[in-house]
VEXDREN-2710 file (C-alpha; in Angstrom, 1 decimal):
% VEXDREN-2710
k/r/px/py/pz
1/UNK/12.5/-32.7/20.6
2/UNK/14.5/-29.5/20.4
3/UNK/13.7/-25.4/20.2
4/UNK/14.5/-23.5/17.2
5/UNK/14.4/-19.9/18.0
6/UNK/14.0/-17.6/15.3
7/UNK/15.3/-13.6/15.7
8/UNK/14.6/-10.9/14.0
9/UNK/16.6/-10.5/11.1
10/UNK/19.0/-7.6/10.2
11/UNK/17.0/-6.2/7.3
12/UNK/19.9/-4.3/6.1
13/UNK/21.4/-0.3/5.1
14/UNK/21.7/0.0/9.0
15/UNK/18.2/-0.5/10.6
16/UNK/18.4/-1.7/14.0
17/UNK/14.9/-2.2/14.8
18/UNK/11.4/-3.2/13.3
19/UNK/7.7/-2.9/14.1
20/UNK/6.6/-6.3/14.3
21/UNK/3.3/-5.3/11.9
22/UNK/1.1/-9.3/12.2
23/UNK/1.5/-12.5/12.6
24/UNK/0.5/-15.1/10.4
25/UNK/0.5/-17.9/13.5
26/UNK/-0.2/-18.7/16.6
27/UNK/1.1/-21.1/19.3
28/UNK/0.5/-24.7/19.0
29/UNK/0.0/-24.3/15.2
30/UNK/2.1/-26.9/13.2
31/UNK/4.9/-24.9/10.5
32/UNK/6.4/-25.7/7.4
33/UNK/9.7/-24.8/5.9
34/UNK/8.9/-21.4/4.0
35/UNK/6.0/-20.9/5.6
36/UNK/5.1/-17.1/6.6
37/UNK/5.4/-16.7/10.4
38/UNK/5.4/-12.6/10.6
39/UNK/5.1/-9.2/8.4
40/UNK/7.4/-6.7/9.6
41/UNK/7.4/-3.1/8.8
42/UNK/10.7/-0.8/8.3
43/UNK/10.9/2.5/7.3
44/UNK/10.2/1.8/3.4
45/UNK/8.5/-1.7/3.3
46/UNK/6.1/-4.7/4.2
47/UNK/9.0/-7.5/5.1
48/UNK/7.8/-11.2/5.2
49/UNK/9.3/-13.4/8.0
50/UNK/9.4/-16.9/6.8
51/UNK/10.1/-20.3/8.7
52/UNK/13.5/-22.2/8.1
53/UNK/12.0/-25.3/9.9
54/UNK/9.2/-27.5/10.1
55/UNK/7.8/-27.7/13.7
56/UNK/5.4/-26.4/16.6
57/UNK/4.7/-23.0/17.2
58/UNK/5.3/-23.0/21.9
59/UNK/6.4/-19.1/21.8
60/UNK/5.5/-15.6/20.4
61/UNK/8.2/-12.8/21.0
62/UNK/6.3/-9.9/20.6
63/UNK/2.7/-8.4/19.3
64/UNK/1.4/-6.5/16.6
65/UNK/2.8/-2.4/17.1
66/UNK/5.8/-3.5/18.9
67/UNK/8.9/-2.1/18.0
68/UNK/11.5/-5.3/18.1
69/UNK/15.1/-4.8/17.8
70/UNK/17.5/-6.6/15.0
71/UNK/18.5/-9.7/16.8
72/UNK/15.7/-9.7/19.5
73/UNK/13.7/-13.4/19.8
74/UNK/10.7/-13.2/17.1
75/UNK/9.3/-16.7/17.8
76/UNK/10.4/-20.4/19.1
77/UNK/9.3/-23.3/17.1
78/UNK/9.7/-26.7/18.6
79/UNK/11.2/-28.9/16.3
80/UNK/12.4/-32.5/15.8
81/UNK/16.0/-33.0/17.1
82/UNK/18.2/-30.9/19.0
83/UNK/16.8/-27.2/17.4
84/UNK/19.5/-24.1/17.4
85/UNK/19.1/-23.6/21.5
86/UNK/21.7/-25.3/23.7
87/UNK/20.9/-26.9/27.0
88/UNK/22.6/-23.8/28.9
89/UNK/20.7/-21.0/26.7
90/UNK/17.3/-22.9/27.1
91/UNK/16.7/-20.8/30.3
92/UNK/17.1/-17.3/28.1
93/UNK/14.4/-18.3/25.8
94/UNK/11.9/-19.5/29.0
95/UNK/10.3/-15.8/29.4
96/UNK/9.8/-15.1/25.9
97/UNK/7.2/-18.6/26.2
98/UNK/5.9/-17.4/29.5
99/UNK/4.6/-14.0/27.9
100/UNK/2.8/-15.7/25.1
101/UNK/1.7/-18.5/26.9
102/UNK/0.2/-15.8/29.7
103/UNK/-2.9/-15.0/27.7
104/UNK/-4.0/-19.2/27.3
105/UNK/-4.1/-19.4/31.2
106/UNK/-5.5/-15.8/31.8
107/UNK/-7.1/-14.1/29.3
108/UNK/-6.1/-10.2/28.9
109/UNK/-6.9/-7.2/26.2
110/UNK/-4.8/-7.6/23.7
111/UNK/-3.4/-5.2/20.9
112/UNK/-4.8/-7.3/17.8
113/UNK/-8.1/-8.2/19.3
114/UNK/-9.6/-6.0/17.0
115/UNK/-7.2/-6.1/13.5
116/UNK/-7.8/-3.2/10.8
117/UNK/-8.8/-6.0/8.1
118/UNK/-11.9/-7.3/10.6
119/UNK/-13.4/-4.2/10.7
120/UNK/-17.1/-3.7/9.4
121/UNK/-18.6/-0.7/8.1
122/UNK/-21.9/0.4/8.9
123/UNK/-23.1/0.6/5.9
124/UNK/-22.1/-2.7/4.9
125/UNK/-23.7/-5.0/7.6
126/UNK/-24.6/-8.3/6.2
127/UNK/-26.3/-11.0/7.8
128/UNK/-24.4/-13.9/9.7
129/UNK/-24.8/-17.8/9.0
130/UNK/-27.2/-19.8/10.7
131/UNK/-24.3/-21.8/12.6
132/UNK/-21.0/-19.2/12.2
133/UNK/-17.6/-20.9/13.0
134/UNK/-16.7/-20.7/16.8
135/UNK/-13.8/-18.3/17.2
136/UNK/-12.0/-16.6/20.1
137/UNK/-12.5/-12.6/19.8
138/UNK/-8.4/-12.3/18.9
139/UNK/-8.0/-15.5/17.3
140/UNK/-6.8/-14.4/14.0
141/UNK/-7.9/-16.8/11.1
142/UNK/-5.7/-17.6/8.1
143/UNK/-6.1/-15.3/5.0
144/UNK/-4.4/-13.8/2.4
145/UNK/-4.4/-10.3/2.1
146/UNK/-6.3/-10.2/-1.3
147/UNK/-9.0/-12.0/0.6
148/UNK/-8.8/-10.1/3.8
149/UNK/-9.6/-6.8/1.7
150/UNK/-12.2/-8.8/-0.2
151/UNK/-14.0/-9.5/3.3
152/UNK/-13.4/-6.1/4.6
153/UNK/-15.2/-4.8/1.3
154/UNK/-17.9/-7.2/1.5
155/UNK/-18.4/-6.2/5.4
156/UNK/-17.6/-9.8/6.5
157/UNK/-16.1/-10.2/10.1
158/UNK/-13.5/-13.3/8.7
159/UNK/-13.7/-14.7/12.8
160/UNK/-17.2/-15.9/11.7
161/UNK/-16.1/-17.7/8.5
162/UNK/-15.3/-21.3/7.8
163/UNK/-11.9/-22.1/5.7
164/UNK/-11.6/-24.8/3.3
165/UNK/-8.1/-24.0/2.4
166/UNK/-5.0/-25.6/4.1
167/UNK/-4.9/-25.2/7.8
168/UNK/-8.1/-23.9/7.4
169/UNK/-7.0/-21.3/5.7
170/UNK/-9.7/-18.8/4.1
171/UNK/-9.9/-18.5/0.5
172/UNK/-12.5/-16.2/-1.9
173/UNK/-14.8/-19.6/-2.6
174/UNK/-15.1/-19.9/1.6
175/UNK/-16.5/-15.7/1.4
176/UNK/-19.0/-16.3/-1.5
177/UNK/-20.3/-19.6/0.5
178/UNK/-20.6/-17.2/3.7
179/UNK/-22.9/-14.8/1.4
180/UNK/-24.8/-17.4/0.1
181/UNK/-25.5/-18.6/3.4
182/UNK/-26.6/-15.4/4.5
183/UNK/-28.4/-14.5/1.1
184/UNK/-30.4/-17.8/2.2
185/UNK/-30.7/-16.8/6.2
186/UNK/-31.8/-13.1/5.1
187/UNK/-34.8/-15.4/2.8
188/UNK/-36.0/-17.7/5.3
189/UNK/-36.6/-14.2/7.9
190/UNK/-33.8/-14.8/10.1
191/UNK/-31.4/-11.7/9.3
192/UNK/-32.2/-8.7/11.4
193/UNK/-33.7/-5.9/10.3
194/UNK/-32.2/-3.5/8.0
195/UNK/-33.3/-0.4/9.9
196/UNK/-31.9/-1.9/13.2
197/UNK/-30.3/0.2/15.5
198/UNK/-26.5/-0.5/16.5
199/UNK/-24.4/0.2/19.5
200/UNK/-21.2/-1.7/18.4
201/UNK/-17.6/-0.4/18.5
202/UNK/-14.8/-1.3/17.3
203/UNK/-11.1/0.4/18.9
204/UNK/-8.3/-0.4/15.8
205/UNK/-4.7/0.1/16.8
206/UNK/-2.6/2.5/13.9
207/UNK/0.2/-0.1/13.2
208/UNK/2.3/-1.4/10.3
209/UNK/1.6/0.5/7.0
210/UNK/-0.8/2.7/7.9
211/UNK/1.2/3.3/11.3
212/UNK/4.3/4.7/8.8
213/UNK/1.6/6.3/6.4
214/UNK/0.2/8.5/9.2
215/UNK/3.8/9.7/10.2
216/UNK/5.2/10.4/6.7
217/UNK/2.4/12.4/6.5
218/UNK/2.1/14.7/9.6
219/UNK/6.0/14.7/9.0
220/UNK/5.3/16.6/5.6
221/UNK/2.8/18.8/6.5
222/UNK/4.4/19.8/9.6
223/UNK/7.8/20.4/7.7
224/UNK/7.0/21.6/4.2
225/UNK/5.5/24.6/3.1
226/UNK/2.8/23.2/1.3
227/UNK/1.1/25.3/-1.6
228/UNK/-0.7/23.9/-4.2
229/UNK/-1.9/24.8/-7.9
230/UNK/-4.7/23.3/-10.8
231/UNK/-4.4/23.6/-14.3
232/UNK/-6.7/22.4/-16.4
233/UNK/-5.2/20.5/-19.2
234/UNK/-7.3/19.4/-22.8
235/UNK/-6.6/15.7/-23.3
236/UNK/-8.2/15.1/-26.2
237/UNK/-5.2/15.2/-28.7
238/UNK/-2.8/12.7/-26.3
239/UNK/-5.9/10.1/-25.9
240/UNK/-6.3/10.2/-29.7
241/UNK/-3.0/9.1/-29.6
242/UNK/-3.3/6.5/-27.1
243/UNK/-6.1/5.0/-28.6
244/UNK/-4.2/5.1/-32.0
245/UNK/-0.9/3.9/-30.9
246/UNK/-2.8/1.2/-28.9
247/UNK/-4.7/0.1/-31.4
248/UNK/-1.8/-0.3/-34.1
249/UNK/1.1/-1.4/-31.3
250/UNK/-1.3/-3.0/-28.3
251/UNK/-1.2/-6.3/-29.5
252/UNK/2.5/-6.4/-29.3
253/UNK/4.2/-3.5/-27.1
254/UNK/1.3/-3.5/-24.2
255/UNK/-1.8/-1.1/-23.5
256/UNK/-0.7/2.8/-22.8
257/UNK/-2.5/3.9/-20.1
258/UNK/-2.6/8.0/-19.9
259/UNK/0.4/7.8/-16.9
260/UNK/3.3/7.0/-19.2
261/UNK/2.3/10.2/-21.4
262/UNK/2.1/11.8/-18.1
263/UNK/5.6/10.8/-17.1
264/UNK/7.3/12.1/-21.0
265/UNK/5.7/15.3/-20.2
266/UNK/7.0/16.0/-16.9
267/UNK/10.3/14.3/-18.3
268/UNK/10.7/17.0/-20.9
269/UNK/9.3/20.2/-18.7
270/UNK/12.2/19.1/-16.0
271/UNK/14.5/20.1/-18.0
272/UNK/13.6/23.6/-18.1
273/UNK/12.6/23.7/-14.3
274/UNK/15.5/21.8/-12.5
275/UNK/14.2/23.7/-9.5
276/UNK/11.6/21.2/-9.0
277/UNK/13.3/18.0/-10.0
278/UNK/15.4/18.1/-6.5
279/UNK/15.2/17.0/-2.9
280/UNK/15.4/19.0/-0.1
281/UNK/17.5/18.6/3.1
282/UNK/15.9/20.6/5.7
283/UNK/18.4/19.8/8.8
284/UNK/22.0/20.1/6.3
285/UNK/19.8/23.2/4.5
286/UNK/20.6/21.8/1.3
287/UNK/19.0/21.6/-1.8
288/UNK/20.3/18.4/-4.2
289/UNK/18.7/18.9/-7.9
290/UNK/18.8/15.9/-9.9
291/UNK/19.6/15.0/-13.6
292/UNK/18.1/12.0/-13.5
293/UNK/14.0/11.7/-13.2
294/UNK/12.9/9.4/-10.9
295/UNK/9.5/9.3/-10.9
296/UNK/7.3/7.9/-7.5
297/UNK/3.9/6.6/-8.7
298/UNK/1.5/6.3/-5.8
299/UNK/0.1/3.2/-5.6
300/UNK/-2.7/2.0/-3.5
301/UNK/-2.3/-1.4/-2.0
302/UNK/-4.1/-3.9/0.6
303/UNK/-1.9/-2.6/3.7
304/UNK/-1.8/1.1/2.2
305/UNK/-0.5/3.5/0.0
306/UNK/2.7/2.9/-1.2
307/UNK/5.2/4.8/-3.5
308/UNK/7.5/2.5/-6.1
309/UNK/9.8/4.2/-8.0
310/UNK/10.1/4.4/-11.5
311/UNK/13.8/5.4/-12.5
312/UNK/15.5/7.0/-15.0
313/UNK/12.3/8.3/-16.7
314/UNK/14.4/10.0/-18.9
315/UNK/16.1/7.3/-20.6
316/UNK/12.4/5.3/-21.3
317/UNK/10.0/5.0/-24.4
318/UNK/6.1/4.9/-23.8
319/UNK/6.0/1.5/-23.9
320/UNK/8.8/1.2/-21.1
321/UNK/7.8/3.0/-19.0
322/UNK/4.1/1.9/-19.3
323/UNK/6.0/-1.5/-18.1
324/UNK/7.4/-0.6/-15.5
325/UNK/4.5/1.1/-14.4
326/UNK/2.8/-2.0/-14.3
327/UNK/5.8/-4.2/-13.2
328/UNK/6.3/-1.9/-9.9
329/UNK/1.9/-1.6/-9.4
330/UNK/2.1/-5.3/-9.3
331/UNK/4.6/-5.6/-7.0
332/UNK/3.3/-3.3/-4.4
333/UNK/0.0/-4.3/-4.5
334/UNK/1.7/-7.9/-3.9
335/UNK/3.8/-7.3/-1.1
336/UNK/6.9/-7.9/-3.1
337/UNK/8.2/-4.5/-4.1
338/UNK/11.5/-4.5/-2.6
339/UNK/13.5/-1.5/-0.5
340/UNK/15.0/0.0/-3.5
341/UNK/11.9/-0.1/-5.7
342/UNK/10.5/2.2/-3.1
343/UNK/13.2/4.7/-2.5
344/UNK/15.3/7.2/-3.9
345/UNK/12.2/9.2/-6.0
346/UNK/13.1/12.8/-6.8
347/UNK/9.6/13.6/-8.0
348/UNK/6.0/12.2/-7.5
349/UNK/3.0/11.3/-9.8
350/UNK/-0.1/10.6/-8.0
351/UNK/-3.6/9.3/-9.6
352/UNK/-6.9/8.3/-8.6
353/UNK/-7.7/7.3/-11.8
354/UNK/-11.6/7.4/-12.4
355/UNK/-12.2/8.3/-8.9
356/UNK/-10.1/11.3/-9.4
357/UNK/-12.4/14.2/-8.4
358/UNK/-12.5/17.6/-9.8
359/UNK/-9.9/18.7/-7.7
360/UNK/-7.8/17.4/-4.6
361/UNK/-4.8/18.5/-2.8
362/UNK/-1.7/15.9/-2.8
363/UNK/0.4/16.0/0.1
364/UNK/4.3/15.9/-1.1
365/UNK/6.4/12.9/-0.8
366/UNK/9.6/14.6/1.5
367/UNK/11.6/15.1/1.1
368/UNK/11.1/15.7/-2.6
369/UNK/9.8/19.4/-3.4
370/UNK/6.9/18.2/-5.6
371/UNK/3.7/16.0/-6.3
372/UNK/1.8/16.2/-9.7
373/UNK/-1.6/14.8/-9.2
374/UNK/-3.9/13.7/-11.7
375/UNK/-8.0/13.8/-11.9
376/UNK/-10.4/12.5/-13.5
377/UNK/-11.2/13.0/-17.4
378/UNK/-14.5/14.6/-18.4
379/UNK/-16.0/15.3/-21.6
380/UNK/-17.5/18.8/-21.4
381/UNK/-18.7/21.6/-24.5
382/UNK/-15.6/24.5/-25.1
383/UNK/-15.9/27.6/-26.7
384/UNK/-12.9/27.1/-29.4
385/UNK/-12.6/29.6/-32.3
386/UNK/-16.3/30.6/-31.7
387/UNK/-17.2/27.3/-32.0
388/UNK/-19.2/25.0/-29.3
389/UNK/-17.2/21.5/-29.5
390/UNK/-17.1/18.7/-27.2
391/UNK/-13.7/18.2/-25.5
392/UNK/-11.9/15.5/-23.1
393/UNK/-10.6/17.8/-19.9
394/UNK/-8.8/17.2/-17.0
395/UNK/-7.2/19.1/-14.4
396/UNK/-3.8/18.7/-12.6
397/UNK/-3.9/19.3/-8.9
398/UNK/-0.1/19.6/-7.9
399/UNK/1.4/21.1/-4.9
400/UNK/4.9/22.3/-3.9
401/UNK/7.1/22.8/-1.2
402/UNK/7.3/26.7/-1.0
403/UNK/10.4/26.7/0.6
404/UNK/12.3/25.7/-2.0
405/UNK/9.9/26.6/-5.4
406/UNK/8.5/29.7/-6.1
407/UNK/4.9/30.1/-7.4
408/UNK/5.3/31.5/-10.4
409/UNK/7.8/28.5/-11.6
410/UNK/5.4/26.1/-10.0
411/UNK/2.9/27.3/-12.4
412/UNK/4.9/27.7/-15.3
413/UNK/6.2/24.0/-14.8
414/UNK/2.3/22.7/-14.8
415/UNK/1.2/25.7/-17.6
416/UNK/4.6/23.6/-19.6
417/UNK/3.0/20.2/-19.1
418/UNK/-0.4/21.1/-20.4
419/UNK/1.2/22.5/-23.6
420/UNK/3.2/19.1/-24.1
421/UNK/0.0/17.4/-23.8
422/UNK/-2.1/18.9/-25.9
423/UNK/0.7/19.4/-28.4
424/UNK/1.5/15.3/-28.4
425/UNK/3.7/15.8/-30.4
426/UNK/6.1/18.1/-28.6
427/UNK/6.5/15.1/-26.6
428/UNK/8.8/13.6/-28.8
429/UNK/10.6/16.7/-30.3
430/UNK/14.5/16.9/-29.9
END
């Protein structure tokens, strides 16, 4: 039997370290060749780690919120035959497997003992199973993430339930046999009371995505001169022509959701209002306006909100850029977007589709200059040529770094997009 000792990887475009963000294993589980070992987190992305080698997990370099440099040991896997560590190295790798192995002979605190996608809300308590599985507080059980957010929705703790998949691996069937079981447990008297009081807590270390989130975020609103603006914008006309254009063309281009139409317009006011199509350097003091549109669409995904990058608006139809709307959701939400899909934006469009409020206040994506933000759609009576009619309306909640755009063009760059939407047709004027 040999050691294969894995390192962390150079990720590329200079990095030199990594936050080691989870790990899929623990030692003494059994590997496979492409298996997941780790999620790492740079400065853009969710990075997967995966095995070259069959074998047996005997060391952990590092835990969850550690900050690993390119090159440091990530994990040894013993493995049949000689492995990738001579005789004369062997000793190197010896205090990386004393630090994992530590906890196994005495048990400490560690930092994932109580992981983000375990947590249960209050108001989501749910009853457990008569005989729930027998885990270790920071034994982490195998899931995807799809079904770690579908346990965190459902208020399930995933310690407590029994997978059927390989490795005992979770999956969506082993969640909805854990309700049942409950569902039966709550029937027979034996779930607690619903009025109960509680006195748990639960401490959740700010890691990985959200770790990153949290600083891009106090970074902008300690940087940028944040001001924002709301227009409300009549969307009647450009759904008409959604539903029109989906109706004739759906079957064969794709559905148009309202964001491409939202992208045109903000395509065509740019052109007038370069001003805000542009990045700004706040070290250098320099202010780089772009030709090009490339246009971040916030995305919400299982590890967080993420930003792919849809570019060249400028050069796309509808129905392209309604693609590639969907093509980059997918691969967020997936894990799969990679580094260049989620740089290089010089302009950001952010919706919470029907959960989009009246109003809200979008914080800007630096070190772009500007954030449109889209809410909700209402139907709601308007007073048009003396008439009472029924109308669809929705507002656009932007905001602007005041540093580098004034308010007045702010607000003539918004005032420009309602016009193109509830002129459609404007849209597509030369």
């Amino acid at each position: 039997m040999g050691t294969h000792v894995i390192k962390m990887p150079d990720i590329g475009e200079g990095i030199a370290e990594v936050e080691l963000s989870q790990w899929h294993v623990k030692v003494g589980d059994l590997v496979v060749e492409d298996q997941v070992l780790a999620d790492v987190m740079t400065d853009k992305a969710m990075v997967d780690i995966p095995s070259p080698v069959h074998g047996k997990v005997i060391a952990l370099g590092g835990q969850p919120g550690e900050v690993m440099a390119v090159g440091s040991v990530l994990i040894s896997i013993e493995v049949e035959g000689a492995g990738n560590v001579k005789a004369s190295d062997q000793a190197a790798s010896e205090p990386v497997a004393v630090k994992a192995a530590a906890p196994a002979a005495a048990p400490a605190p560690k930092v994932e003992a109580a992981p983000v996608v375990e947590s249960q809300p209050a108001a989501a308590c749910r009853p457990a199973p008569q005989a729930p599985v027998a885990r270790d507080a920071d034994e982490r059980p195998l899931a995807s993430p799809a079904v770690r957010k579908h346990a965190l929705d459902l208020g399930i703790q995933l310690r407590l339930v029994q997978g059927s998949g390989p490795a005992g691996r979770i999956l969506h069937e082993d969640l909805d046999a854990y309700l049942a079981q409950g569902s039966h447990n709550a029937r027979s008297g034996s779930a607690p009371a619903g009025y109960a009081e509680r006195h748990d807590e639960e401490r959740i270390p700010v890691i990985g995505m959200r770790r990153k989130i949290a600083q891009r975020m106090q970074e902008a609103t300690q940087r940028a001169a944040h001001f924002s603006y709301v227009e409300e914008i009549d969307v009647t006309a450009v759904e008409e022509l959604r539903a029109h254009l989906n109706e004739k063309h759906g079957a064969t281009r794709g559905k148009l959701t309202l964001l491409p139409f939202l992208v045109r317009a903000m395509v065509v006011a740019l052109r007038d209002f370069p001003q805000i199509n542009a990045r700004y350097d706040d070290e250098a003091q320099v202010i780089t306006r772009h030709g090009a549109v490339h246009v971040g669409v916030a995305t919400q995904s299982d590890v967080g909100l993420m930003v792919p990058v849809v570019k060249h608006a400028e050069a796309r139809s509808l129905w392209d850029s309604a693609a590639e709307i969907a093509r980059l959701a997918t691969a967020a939400r997936s894990g799969k977007a990679a580094r260049d899909e989620l740089s290089g934006s010089t302009i950001t469009l952010t919706s919470l589709g029907a959960l989009g409020g009246i109003v809200s206040t979008p914080v800007l994506n630096l070190p772009e200059v500007a954030i449109v933000g889209v809410n909700k759609i209402v139907e709601r009576p308007m007073v048009i040529k003396g008439q009472v009619v029924i109308r669809k309306m929705m507002n656009l909640s932007s905001s602007f770094d005041h540093r580098v755009v004034d308010g007045m063009d702010a607000a003539l760059f918004i005032q420009a997009i309602r016009g193109l939407l509830e002129q459609p047709a404007s849209l597509f004027l030369e």
